[in-house]
N, C-alpha and C positions, 0 to 999 in steps of 0.2 A: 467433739463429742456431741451426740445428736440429743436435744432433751428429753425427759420425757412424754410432755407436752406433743411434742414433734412424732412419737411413737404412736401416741394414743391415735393423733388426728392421721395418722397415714395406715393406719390399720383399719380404723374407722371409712376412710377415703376408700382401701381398696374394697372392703367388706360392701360399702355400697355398692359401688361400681360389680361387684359380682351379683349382688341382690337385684340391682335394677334391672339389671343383665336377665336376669333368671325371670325375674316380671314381666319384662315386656315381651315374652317372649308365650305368657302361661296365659297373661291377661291379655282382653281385646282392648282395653282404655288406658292409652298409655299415661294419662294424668295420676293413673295408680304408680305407674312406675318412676315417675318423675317426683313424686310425692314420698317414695323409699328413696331414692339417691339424696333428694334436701335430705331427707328425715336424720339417715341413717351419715352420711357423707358428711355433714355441716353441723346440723343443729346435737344432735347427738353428742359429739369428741367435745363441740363448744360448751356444753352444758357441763361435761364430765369435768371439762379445765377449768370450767371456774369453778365448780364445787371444790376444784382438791386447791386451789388456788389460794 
């Protein structure tokens, strides 16, 4: 059984990964895009897990 923990951060994961996607593609400074993938990808799910934690 996968946790939900596990749920959150692979949702988040992809969600980045489609946002940074779409970033570096809109913006000319790719530091904006690399700046959504930490944001949204890592620090975001990590925040949410340990709040519910």
């Amino acid at each position: 059984m996968v946790s939900q923990e596990t749920k959150i951060s692979l949702a988040f994961v992809l969600a980045g990964v489609v946002l940074w996607y779409l970033t570096s593609i809109t913006v000319e400074n790719d530091l904006w895009a690399w700046i959504v993938l930490v944001g949204v990808g890592v620090l975001a799910p990590t925040v949410i897990n340990e709040r519910r934690g």
